[in-house]
C-alpha positions as CSV (number, residue, x, y, z in Angstrom):
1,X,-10.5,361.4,-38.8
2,X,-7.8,362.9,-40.6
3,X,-5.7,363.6,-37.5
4,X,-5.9,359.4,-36.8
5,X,-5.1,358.7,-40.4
6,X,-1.9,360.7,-40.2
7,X,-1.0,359.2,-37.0
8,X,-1.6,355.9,-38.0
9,X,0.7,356.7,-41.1
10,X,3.2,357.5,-38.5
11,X,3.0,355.0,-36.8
12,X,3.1,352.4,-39.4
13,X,6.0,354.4,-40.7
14,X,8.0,354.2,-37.6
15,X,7.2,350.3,-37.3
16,X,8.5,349.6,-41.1
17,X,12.0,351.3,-40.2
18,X,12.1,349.8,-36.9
19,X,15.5,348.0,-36.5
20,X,15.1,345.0,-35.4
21,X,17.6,342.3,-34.1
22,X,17.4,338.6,-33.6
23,X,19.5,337.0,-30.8
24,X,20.4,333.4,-31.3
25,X,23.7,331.5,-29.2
26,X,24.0,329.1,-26.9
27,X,23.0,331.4,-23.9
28,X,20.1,333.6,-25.1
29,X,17.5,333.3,-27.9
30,X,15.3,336.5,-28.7
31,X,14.5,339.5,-30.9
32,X,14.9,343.3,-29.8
33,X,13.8,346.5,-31.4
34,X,15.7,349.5,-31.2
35,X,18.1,347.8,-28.6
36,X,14.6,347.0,-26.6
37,X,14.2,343.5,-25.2
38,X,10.7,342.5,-27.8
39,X,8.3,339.2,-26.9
40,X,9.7,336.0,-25.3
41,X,13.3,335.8,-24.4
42,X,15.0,332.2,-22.9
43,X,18.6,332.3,-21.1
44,X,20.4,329.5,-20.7
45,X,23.1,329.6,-17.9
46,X,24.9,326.7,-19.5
47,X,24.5,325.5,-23.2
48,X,20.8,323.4,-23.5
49,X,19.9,324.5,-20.1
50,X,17.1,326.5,-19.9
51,X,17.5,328.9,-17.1
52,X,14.8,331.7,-17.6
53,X,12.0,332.8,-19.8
54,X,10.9,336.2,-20.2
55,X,7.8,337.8,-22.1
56,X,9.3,341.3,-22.0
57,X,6.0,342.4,-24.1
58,X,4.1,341.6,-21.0
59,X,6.5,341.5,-18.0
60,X,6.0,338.4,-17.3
61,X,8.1,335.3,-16.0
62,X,7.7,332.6,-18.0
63,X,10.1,330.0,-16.7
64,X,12.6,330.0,-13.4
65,X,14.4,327.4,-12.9
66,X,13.5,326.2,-9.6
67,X,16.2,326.2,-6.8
68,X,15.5,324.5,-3.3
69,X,19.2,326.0,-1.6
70,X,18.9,328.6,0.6
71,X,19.4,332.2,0.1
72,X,20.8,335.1,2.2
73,X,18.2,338.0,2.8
74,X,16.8,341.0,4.7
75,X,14.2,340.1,7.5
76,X,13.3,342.7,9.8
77,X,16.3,344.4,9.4
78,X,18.4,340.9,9.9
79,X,20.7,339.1,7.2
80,X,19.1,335.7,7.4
81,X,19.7,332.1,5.0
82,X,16.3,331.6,4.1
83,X,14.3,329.3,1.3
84,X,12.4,331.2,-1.0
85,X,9.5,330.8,-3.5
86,X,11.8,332.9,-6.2
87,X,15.4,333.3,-5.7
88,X,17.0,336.4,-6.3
89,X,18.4,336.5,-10.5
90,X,19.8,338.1,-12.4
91,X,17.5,339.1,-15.8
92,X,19.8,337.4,-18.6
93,X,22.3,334.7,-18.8
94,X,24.5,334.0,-15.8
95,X,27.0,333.4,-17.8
96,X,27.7,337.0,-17.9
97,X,29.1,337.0,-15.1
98,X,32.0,334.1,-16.8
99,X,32.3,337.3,-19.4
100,X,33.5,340.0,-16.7
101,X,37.3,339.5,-16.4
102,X,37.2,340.4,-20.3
103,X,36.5,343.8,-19.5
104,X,38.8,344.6,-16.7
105,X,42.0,346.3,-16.7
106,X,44.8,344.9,-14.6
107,X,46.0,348.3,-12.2
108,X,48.8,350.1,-13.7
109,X,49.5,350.3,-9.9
110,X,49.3,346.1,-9.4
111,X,51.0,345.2,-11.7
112,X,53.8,348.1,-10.9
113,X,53.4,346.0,-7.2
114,X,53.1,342.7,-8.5
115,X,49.8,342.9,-6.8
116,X,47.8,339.4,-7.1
117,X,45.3,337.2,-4.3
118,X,42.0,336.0,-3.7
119,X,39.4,339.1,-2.3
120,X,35.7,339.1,-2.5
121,X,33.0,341.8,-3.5
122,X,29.9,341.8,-1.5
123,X,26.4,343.5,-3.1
124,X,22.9,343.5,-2.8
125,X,19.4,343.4,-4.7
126,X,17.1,345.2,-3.7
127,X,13.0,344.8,-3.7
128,X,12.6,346.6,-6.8
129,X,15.4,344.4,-8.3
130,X,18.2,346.6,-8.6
131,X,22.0,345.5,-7.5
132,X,23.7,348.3,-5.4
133,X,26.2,348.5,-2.1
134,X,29.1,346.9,-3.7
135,X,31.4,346.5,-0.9
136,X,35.3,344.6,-0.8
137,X,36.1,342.1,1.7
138,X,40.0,341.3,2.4
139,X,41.0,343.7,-0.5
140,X,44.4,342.9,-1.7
141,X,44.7,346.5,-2.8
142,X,46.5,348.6,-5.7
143,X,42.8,349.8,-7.1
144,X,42.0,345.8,-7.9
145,X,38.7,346.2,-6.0
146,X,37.9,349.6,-7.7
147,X,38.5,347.9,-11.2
148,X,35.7,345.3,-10.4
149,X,33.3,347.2,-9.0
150,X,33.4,349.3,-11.8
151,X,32.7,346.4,-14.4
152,X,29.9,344.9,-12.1
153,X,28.3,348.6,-11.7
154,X,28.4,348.8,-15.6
155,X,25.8,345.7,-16.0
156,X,22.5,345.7,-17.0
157,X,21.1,346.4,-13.7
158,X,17.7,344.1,-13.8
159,X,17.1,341.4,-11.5
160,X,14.1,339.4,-9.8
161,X,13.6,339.9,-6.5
162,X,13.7,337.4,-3.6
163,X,10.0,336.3,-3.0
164,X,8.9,334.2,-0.2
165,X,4.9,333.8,1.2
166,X,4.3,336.7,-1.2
167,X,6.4,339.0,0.3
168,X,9.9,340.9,-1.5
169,X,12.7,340.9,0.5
170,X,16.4,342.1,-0.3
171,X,18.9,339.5,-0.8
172,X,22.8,339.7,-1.0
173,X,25.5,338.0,-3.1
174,X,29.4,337.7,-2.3
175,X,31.7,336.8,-5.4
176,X,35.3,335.7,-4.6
177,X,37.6,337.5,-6.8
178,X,41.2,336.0,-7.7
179,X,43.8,338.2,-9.8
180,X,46.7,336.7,-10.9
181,X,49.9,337.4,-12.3
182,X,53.3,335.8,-13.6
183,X,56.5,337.6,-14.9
184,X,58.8,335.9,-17.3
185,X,57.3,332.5,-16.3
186,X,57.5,333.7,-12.4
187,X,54.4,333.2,-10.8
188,X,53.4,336.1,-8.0
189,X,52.8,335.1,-5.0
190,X,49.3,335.7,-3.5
191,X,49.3,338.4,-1.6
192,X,48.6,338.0,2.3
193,X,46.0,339.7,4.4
194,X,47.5,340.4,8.0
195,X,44.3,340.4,9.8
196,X,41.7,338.7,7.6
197,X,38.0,340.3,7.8
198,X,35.0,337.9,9.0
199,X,33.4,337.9,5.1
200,X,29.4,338.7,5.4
201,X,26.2,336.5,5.8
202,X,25.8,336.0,1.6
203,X,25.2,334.0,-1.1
204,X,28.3,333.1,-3.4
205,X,27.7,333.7,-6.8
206,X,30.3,332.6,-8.7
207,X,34.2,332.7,-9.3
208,X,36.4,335.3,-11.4
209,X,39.5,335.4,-12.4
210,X,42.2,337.8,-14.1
211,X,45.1,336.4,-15.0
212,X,48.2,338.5,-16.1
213,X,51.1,337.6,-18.4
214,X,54.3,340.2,-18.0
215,X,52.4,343.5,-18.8
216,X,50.3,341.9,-21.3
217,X,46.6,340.7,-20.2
218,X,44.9,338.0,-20.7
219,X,42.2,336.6,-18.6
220,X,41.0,332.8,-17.1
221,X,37.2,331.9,-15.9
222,X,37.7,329.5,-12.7
């Protein structure tokens, strides 16, 4: 009895200092404790838009916003466009995604090369809903790839899986990538792949953009 009471104490203690933070913007509404995702969280991929509802107390999906396109995944070994009963997402706000170029670095190396184009990062999601194989398609070069990869790897790596007839499958995205770049009111010129590659059976995600002002950054969502 007196072992209960004194963990009981404990835990009550540890529940009174427990930090806890409420989320509230136009993309995501929740509380977390101790930097832990804590009862029903909503994402909204645009403002007023309900996206996705999560009940992280119980794992549960609340709300998906329903989506009748097709979707690239694995069956029997074969990359395949494919309707599913839940499409592949990513757990949180899509606008994330908008956020990235804010946390990239324009290549001391591109910029040295006036380095800029259009090049695309493949990856895929997995049945236990993590994001892995990041691959670059028609890289321009100069460690631009590298830098995106490296901001993509350093996401929250949660997603839902692809369902369809009760069944997980892996899925894959491709995001187009454009970096940009203009010197003393010069715009670079794209840069030119010789021999373009054939880019991969997957489903675009969404556009990014880095544009570069002298050797000061800034960056622009397209």
């Amino acid at each position: 009895m007196k072992l209960f009471t004194v963990l009981l104490f404990i835990l009550l203690f540890q529940s009174a200092f427990a930090q806890k933070d409420s989320v509230s913007n136009d993309y995501e509404h929740g509380i977390s404790k101790n930097g832990y995702m804590e009862g029903v969280w909503r994402y909204n991929d645009e403002p007023g838009m309900l996206a996705l509802m999560i009940d992280y107390s119980n794992a549960k999906v609340l709300f998906l916003k329903p989506d009748t396109n097709e979707f690239v995944i694995k069956i029997d070994g074969v990359w395949k466009k494919s309707k599913l009963d839940i499409h592949p997402r990513y757990i949180g706000t899509m606008h994330d995604f908008k956020m990235i170029p804010k946390f990239l670095n324009y290549p001391a190396q591109a910029r040295m090369n006036e380095t800029a184009g259009t090049f695309y990062i493949s990856f895929e999601i997995d049945t236990l809903g993590k994001a892995g194989n990041y691959r670059a398609h028609n890289d321009i070069g100069d460690r631009c790839a590298d830098e995106v990869i490296k901001a993509l790897s350093a996401m929250p790596n949660n997603w839902l899986s692809a369902k369809k007839d009760g069944k997980t499958y892996a899925a894959k995205y491709i995001i187009p990538i454009t970096f940009k770049m203009s010197i003393n009111n010069r715009e670079i010129s794209p840069k030119k792949i010789r021999k373009p590659q054939e880019l991969p059976l997957a489903t675009k995600l969404t556009d990014i953009g880095v544009h570069v002002l002298g050797i000061s950054r800034t960056t622009e969502i397209h």
